[in-house]
C-alpha positions as CSV (number, residue, x, y, z in Angstrom):
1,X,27.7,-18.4,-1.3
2,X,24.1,-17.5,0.2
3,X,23.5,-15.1,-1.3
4,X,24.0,-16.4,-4.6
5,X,22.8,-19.5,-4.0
6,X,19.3,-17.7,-3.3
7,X,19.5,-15.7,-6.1
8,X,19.9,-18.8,-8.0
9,X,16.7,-20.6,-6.8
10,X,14.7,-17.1,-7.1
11,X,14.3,-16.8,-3.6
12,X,12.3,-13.7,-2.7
13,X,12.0,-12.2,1.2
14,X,8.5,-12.4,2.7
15,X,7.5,-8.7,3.0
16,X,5.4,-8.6,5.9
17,X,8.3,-10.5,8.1
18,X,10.8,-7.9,7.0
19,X,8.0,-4.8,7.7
20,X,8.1,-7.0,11.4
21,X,11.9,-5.8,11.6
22,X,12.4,-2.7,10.0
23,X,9.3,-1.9,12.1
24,X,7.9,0.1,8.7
25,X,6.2,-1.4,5.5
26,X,7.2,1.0,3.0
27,X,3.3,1.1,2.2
28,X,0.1,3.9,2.2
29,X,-3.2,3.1,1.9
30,X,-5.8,5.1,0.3
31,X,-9.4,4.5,1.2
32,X,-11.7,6.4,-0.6
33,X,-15.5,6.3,-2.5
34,X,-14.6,7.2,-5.8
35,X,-11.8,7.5,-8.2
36,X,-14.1,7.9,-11.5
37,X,-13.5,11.6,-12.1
38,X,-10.5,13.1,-13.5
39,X,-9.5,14.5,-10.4
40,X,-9.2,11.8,-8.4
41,X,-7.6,9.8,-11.0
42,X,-4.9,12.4,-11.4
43,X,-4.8,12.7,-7.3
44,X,-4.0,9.0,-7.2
45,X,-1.6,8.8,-10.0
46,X,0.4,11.8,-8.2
47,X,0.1,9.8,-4.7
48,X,1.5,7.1,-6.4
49,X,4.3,8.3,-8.3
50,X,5.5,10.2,-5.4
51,X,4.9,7.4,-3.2
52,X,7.3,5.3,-5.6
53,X,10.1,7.5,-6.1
54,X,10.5,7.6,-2.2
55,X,10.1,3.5,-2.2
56,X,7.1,3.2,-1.4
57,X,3.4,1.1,-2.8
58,X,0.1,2.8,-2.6
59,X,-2.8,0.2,-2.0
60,X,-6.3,1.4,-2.7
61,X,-9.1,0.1,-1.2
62,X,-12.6,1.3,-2.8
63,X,-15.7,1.3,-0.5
64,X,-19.3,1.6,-1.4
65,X,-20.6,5.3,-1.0
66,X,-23.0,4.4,1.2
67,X,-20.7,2.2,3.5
68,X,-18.5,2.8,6.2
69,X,-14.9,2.2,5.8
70,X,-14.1,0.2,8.8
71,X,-13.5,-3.1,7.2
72,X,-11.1,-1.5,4.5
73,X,-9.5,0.3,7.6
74,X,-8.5,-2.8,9.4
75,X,-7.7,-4.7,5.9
76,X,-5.0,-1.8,5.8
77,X,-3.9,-2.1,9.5
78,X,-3.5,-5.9,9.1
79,X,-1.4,-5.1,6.4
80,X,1.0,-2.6,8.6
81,X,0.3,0.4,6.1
82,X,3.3,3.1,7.2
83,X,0.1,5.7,6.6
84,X,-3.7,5.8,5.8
85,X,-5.5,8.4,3.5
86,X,-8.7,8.9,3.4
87,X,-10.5,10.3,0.7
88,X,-14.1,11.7,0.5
């Protein structure tokens, strides 16, 4: 009866308390400086479909050349990202 009952009022679970449990977030990040270019766009579309089919979600986070990626870093890490890749 829960369970339907939750289904009926469109309950959704909160995804950072359940990455808490399972002790995983099903999530990558991708920091990187540009995704312009062909190759990058087709890098990230892989990353992503890949990621997907295994149950994963691919955030990307998009720093200023000239920056540091430190704040994007821990905006990730806050997060509990499974992995991080960094991109040139």
């Amino acid at each position: 009866r829960v369970l339907e009952e939750a289904e009926r009022v469109g309950f959704r679970g909160h995804s950072l308390a359940r990455a808490l449990r399972m002790k995983r977030s099903f999530s990558i990040g991708v920091v990187g400086a540009a995704y312009s270019d062909s190759y990058w766009a087709e890098l990230l579309s892989a990353l992503d479909r890949t990621a997907r089919s295994e149950g994963y979600h691919v955030i990307i986070c998009h720093r200023a050349a000239d920056a540091g990626s430190g704040s994007e870093i821990r905006f990730l890490l806050d997060r509990q990202v499974d992995a991080i890749v960094m991109c040139p």
